[in-house]
C-alpha positions, 0 to 999 in steps of 0.5 A: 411378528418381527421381535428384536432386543431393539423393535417389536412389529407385528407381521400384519404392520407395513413398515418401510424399509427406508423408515428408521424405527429407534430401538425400543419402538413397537409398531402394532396391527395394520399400522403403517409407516412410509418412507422416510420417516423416522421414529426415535426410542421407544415410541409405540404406533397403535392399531391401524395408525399412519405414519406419513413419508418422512414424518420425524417423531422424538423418542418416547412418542405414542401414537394411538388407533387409527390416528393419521400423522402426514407428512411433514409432520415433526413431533418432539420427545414425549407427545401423546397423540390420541385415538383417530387423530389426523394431523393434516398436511394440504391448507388448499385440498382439492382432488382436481386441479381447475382444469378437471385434472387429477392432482398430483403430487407435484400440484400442492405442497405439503405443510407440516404440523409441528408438536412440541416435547411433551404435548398431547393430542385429545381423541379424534382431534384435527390438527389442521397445518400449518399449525405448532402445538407448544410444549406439553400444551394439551388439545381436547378430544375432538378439538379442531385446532387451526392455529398456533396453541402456546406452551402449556395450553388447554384448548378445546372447541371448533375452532379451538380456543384455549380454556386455561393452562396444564403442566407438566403431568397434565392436570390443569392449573389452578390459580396461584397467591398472586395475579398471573401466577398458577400452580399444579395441584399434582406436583406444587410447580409454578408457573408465570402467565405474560402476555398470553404466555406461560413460562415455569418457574425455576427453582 
C-alpha cells in the first residue's frame, strides 16, 4: 500500500500516473482510475470501482464497490455514489458499426453524466447520459434515471419519477404550514416548491 500524509492506495489499485488524487483521498482494492482524471480532497473510491478517463470529482466524493463512473462524467463536492452504480457515457451503444466493423474510439462521442454538490446515487442505480442530478437530489437504489432530476429530488422506479423532496441530511421532506412549503423533520430547514422546482430558505 502506497501511504502518504497526503493519499492512501492500495498496492492491488491501478491508478494512473496522469490521474490527480487530491490530498486526503484513498483508493482501495482492484479500484481503477484512468488517465486524466482528477479527484479532489478526500474522496474515497471503493472495492473494484472505475474511475473513467478524465472523470472530474469534487472534494469529499465517495464512490462505493464495484461502481462505474465513465467518462465525461463531472461529479461536484460531497456526491455519494452507491454500490454498483454505473453512471454511463454512449446514448447510441453498438459494438459494431453498419458496415460489420469494430467501433472504435473514434466512431461515438462521449456524453457525460453531471452530479451536482451533494447529491446521492442509491445502489445498483443507472444513470443513463446525458443526464444532470441536481444538488443533494437522492436516486433510489436500482433507479434508471433518464433525464434531468431537480434539486432536492427524491426519484425512484424505471424510468424514474420523482416521489417527493429530501434536504440537505437527506431525510425526505414533510409537508409545511402552507401549500408548497415543506421542512426537514431532522434539521427544521424550509423549503419552497415553484413550478416543479424547490429552492431553500434563507434565514
Amino acid at each position: 500500500m502506497t501511504e502518504t500524509s497526503r493519499v492512501r492506495i492500495v498496492d492491488s489499485a491501478d491508478v494512473s500516473a496522469d490521474a490527480v488524487i487530491g490530498d486526503g483521498s484513498s483508493i482501495w482494492h482492484l479500484a481503477q482510475v484512468r488517465e486524466q482524471a482528477h479527484l479532489g480532497e478526500n474522496c474515497i473510491v471503493g472495492r473494484g470501482a472505475y474511475i473513467g478517463t478524465g472523470v472530474v470529482m469534487g472534494d469529499n466524493c465517495k464512490v462505493q464497490n464495484y461502481a462505474l463512473v465513465y467518462e465525461p462524467a463531472k461529479l461536484g463536492d460531497g456526491v455519494f455514489i452507491g454500490p454498483a452504480v454505473v453512471l454511463t457515457n454512449d446514448t447510441y451503444p453498438r459494438a459494431i458499426n453498419a458496415d460489420g466493423s469494430l467501433k472504435s474510439a473514434h466512431d461515438w462521442e462521449p456524453v457525460g453524466v453531471t452530479i451536482e454538490r451533494g447529491a446521492s446515487i442509491g445502489a445498483r442505480a443507472t444513470c443513463v447520459a446525458p443526464v444532470t442530478i441536481g444538488a443533494w437530489a437522492t436516486v433510489a437504489a436500482g433507479a434508471v434515471v433518464v433525464k434531468d432530476v431537480p434539486a432536492y429530488a427524491l426519484v425512484a422506479g424505471v424510468p424514474a419519477r420523482r416521489i417527493g423532496w429530501v434536504g440537505e441530511s437527506g431525510v425526505p421532506l414533510v409537508a409545511g404550514g402552507t401549500e408548497k412549503t415543506w421542512v426537514c423533520p431532522a434539521t427544521g430547514a424550509h423549503y419552497v416548491e415553484t413550478d416543479g422546482k424547490l429552492t431553500k430558505e434563507i434565514v
